[in-house]
C-alpha positions as CSV (number, residue, x, y, z in Angstrom):
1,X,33.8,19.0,23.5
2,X,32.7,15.7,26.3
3,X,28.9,16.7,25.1
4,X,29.5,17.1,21.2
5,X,31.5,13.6,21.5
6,X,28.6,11.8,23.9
7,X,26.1,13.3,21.3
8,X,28.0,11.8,18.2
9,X,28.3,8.3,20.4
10,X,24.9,8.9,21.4
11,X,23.5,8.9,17.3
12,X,25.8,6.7,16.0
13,X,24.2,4.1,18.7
14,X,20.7,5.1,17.2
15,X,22.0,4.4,13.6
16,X,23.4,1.0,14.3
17,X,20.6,-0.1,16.2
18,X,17.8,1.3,14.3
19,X,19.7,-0.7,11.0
20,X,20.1,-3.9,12.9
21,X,16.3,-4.0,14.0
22,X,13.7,-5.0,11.8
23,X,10.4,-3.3,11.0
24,X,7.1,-4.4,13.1
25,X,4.8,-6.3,11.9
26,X,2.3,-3.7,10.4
27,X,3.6,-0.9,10.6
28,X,3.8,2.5,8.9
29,X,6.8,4.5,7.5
30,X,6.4,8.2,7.5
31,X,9.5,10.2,5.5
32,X,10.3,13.0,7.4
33,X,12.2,16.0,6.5
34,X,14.8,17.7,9.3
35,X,15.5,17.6,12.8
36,X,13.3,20.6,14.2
37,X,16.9,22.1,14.6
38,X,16.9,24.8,11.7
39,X,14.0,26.6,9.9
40,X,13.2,24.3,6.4
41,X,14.8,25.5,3.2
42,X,16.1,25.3,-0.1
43,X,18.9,23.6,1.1
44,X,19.8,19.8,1.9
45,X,17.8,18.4,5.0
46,X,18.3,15.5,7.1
47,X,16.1,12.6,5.7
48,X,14.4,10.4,8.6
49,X,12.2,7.1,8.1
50,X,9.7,7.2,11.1
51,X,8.0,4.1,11.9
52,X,4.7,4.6,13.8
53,X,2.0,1.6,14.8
54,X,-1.3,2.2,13.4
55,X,-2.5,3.9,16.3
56,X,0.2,6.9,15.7
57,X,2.6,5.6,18.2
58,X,6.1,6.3,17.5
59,X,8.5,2.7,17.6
60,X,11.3,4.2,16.2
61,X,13.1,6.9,13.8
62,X,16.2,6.3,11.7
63,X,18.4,8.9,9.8
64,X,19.6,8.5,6.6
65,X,23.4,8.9,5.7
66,X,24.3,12.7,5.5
67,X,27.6,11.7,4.3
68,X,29.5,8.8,2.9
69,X,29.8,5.5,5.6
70,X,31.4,2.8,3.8
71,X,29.9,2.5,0.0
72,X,26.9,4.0,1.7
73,X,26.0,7.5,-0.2
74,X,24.4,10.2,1.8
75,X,20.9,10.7,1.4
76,X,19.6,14.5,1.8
77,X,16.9,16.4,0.6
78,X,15.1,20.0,0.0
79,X,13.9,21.4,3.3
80,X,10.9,23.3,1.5
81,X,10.3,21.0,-1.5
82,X,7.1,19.4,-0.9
83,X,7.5,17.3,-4.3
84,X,10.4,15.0,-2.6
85,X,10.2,12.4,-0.4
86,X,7.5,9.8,-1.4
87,X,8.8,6.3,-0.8
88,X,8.1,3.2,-2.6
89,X,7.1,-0.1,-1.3
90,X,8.0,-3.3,-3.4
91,X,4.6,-5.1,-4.5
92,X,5.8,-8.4,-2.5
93,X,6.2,-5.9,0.6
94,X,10.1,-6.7,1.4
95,X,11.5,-3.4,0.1
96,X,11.0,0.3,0.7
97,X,12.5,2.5,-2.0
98,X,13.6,6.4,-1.7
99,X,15.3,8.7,-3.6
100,X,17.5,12.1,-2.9
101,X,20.6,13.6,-3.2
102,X,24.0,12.3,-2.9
103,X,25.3,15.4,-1.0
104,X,25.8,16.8,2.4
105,X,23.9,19.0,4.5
106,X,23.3,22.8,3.7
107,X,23.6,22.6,0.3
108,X,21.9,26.0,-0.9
109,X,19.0,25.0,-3.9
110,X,20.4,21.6,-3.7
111,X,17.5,20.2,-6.4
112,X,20.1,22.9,-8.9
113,X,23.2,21.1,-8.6
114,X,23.8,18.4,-11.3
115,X,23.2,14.6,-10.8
116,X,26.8,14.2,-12.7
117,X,28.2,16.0,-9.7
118,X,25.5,15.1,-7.1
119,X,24.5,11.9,-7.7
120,X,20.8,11.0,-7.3
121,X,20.8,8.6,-4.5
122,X,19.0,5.4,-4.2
123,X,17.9,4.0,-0.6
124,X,16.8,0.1,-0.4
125,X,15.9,-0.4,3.2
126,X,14.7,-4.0,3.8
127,X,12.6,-5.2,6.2
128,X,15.2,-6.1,8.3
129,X,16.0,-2.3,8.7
130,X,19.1,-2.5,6.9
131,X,19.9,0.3,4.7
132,X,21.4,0.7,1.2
133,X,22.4,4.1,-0.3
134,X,25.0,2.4,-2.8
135,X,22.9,2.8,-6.1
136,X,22.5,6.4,-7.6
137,X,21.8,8.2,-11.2
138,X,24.0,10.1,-13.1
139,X,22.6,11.0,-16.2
140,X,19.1,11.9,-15.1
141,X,17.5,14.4,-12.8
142,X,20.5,17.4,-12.4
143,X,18.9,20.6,-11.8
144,X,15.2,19.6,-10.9
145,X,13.6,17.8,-8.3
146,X,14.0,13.9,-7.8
147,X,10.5,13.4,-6.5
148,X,9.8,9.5,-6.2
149,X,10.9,5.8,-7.4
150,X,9.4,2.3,-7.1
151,X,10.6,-1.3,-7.0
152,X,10.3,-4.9,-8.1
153,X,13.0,-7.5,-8.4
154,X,15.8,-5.8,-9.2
155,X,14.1,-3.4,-11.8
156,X,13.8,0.5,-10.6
157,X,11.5,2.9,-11.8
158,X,12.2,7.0,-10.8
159,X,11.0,9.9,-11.6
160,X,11.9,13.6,-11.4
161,X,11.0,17.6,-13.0
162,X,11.6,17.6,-16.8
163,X,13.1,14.1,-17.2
164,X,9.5,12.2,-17.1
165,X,10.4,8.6,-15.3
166,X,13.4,6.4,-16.5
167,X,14.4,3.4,-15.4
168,X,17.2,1.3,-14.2
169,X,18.6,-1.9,-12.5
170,X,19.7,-2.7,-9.3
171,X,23.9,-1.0,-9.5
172,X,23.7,0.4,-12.4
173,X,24.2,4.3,-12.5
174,X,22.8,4.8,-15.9
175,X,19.0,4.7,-16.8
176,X,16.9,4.8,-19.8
177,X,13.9,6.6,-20.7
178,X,10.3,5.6,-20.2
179,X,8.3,8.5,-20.6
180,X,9.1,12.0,-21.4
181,X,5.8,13.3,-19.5
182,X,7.0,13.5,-16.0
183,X,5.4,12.0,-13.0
184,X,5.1,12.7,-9.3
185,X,4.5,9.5,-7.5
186,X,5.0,6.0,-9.0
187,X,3.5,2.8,-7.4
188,X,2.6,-0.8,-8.9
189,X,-0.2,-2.4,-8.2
190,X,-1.3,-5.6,-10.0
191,X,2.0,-5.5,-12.0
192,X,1.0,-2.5,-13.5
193,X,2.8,0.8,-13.6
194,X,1.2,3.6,-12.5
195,X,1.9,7.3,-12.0
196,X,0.4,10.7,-10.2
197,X,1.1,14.0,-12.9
198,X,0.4,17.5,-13.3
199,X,1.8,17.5,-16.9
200,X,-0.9,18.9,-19.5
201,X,-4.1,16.8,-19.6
202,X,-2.7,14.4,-17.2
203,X,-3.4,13.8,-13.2
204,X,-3.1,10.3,-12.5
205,X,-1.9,7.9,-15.7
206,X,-1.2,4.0,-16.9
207,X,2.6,4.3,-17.5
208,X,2.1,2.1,-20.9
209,X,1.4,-1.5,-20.3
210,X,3.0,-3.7,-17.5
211,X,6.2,-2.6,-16.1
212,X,8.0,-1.0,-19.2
213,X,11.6,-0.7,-19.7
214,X,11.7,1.2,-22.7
215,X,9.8,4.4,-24.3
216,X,5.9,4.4,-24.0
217,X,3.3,6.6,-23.1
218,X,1.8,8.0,-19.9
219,X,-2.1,8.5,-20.4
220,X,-4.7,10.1,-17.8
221,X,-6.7,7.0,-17.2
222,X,-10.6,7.1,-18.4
223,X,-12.8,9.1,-16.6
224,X,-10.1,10.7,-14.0
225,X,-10.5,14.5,-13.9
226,X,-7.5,16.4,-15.7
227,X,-7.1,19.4,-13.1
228,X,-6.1,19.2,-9.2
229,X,-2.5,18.2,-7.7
230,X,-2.6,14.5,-6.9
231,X,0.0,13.0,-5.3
232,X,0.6,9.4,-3.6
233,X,-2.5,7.3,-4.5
234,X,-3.9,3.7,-3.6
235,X,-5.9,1.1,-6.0
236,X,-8.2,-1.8,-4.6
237,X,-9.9,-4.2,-5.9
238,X,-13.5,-4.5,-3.7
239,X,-16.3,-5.9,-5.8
240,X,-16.0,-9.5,-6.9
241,X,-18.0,-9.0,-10.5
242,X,-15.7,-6.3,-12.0
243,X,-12.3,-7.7,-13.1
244,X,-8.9,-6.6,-11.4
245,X,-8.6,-3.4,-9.5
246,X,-11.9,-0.9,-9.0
247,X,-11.6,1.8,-6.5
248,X,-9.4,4.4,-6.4
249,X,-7.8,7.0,-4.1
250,X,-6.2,9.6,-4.4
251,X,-4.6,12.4,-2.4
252,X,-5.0,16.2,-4.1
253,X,-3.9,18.6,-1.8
254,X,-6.3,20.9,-4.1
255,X,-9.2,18.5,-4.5
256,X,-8.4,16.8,-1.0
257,X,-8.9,13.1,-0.6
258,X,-10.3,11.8,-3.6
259,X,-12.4,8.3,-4.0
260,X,-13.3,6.7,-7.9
261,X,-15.0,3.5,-8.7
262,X,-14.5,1.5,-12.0
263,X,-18.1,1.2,-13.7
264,X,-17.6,-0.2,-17.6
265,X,-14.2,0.7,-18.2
266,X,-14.7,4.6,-16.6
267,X,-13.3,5.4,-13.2
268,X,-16.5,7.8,-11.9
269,X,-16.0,10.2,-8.9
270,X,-17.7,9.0,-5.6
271,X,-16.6,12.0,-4.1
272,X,-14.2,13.7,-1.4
273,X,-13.3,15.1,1.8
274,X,-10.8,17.3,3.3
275,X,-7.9,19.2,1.6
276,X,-3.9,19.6,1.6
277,X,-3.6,16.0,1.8
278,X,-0.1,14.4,0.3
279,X,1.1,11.3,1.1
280,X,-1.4,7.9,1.0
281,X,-1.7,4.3,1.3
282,X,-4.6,2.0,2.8
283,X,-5.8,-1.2,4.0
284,X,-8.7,-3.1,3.8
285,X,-10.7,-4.0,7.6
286,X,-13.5,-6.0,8.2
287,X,-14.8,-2.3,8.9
288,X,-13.7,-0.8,5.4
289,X,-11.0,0.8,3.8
290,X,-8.6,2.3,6.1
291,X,-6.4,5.4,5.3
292,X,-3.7,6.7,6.2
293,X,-2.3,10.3,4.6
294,X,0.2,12.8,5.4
295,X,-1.8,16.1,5.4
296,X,-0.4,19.9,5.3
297,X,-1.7,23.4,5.8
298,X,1.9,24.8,5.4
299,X,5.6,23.0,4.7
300,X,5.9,23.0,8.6
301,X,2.1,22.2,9.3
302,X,1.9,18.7,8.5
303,X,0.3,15.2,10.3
304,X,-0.5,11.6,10.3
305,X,-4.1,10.9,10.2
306,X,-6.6,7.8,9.4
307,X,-10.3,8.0,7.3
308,X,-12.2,4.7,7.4
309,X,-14.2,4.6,4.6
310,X,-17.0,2.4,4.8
311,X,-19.2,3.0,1.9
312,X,-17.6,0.5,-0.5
313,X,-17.6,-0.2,-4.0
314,X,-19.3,2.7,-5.8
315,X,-20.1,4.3,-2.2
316,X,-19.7,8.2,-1.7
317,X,-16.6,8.7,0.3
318,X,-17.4,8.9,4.3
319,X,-15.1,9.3,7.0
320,X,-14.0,11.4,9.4
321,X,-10.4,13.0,9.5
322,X,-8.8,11.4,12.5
323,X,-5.1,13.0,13.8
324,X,-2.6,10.5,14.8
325,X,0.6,12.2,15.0
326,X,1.6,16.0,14.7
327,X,4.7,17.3,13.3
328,X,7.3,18.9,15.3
329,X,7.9,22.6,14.5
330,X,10.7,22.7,11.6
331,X,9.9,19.3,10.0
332,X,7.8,18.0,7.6
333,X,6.0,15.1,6.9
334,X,6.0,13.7,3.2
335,X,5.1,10.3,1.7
336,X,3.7,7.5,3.7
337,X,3.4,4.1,3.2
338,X,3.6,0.4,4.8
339,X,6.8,-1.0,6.4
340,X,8.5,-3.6,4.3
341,X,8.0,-6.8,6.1
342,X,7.3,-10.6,4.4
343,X,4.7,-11.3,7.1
344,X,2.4,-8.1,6.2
């Protein structure tokens, strides 16, 4: 009983000072799935945000509500689901988004249950670590998969199996429809929303034009194969003559990671490397583009690692595969991305 209480003192310490401390300076956010306590399955999972430096250090790791603190939801999600768990970060950088389930843990096929029973939760965590599970869906998502959401202002956009990707403001519980073709990963770049698919004919996709808040269409963009299983994805913008965003990445954990450059209106292969690669985002270095990806050979195989591409604008991808960080046996490793922080 003394060790089950110091152990409860002991994580509730954690919690309030991982909320009260902000994110570093340039830092990356890894979404990890369970505690290494209990073999990963269908049922709810602890939901961690691990915040590593670029060199794969671990700074710090904070848990997501498993119950109700306050007007806080809980936050929980499939152990085995490798669909779930990509976070969001705001286009200005101050917000990371995350969606899950509104339940606690052990939940048997908790991706079943219905959202108007089991709320679709909504994380905010800002960039001073502070978190905020107060906002979830009710009339979307029940029975199927939440898989990812994205943020600016106080508009949200989420997507999820067999409801395509609906939006919503900031409190509200009720969303409206944007596309029936469902998505996998949504990010904005350039105030444009875009979307990861393996709906028919459809891998990676212009959600209509802008950021829509009513019914439009989600179309494979020109030139972009229309097989493989892309999932997080990064644009940038490297050559000065072609207008707005020209390169391309994209991780397939079929295809592996994937590299396109924009030549008159057509985004053309410049090749790949590796496979079972999930998660994504990137910088640009006085070196090249730096990657970071999650990558898996099985749900409780998975890692941090780093490419440096250095070929450029229409240059074939190059690299080598560098491991920062290894999961721990019974967890996973899903979405990366950067920390929220204003001075990124």
């Amino acid at each position: 009983m003394i060790k089950q209480f110091l152990t409860l003192i002991f994580f509730v310490l954690v919690v309030f000072i991982a909320k009260s401390q902000s994110f570093s300076d340039e830092s990356l956010v890894v979404i990890r799935i369970g505690n290494g306590e209990e073999i990963l399955t269908s049922k709810s999972t602890p939901v961690f945000i691990d915040e590593f430096s670029l060199e794969g250090k671990l700074i710090r790791s904070i848990a997501l509500p498993t119950s109700a603190q306050g007007k806080n939801r809980a936050l929980t999600l499939s152990g085995n689901q490798m669909d779930e768990g990509y976070a969001g970060l705001s286009p200005n950088k101050d917000c990371l988004i995350l969606v899950g389930y509104d339940t606690s843990l052990g939940i048997d096929s908790v991706l079943k249950t219905p959202s108007s029973k089991v709320p679709r939760t909504i994380a905010l965590i800002s960039e001073d670590g502070k978190i905020n599970t107060e906002n979830a869906i009710t009339d979307a998502f029940g029975r199927v998969q939440v898989r990812s959401a994205t943020i600016k202002d106080n508009q949200i956009w989420v997507t999820g199996g067999g409801y395509g990707i609906r939006t919503l403001q900031v409190g509200a519980s009720k969303s409206d429809p944007v596309t029936t073709v469902t998505g996998r990963v949504l990010s904005i770049f350039n105030d444009q929303l875009y979307s990861s698919s393996i709906a028919p004919d459809i891998r990676m996709g212009q959600v209509g034009n802008g950021l829509p808040l009513s019914e439009t269409d989600l179309n494979n963009m020109p030139g972009l194969p229309k097989d493989g299983s892309p999932w997080q994805f990064y644009f940038m913008d490297l050559n000065e003559e072609v207008k707005g965003l020209d390169v391309l990445y994209v991780a397939d954990n079929i295809k592996g990671l994937c590299k396109y450059s924009l030549i008159d209106g057509v985004w053309v292969s410049n090749g790949s490397l590796g496979s079972g690669f999930f998660g994504l985002t990137a910088k640009k270095t006085n070196e090249g583009i730096l990657l970071f990806a999650t990558q898996s050979t099985s749900l409780s195989d998975t890692r941090l690692v780093s490419i440096l591409d250095s070929s450029g604008y229409k240059g074939t991808l190059k690299g080598q595969v560098k491991v920062l960080v290894k999961g721990k046996s019974n967890t996973s490793f899903r979405g990366v991305t950067f920390s929220p922080t204003k001075s990124f």
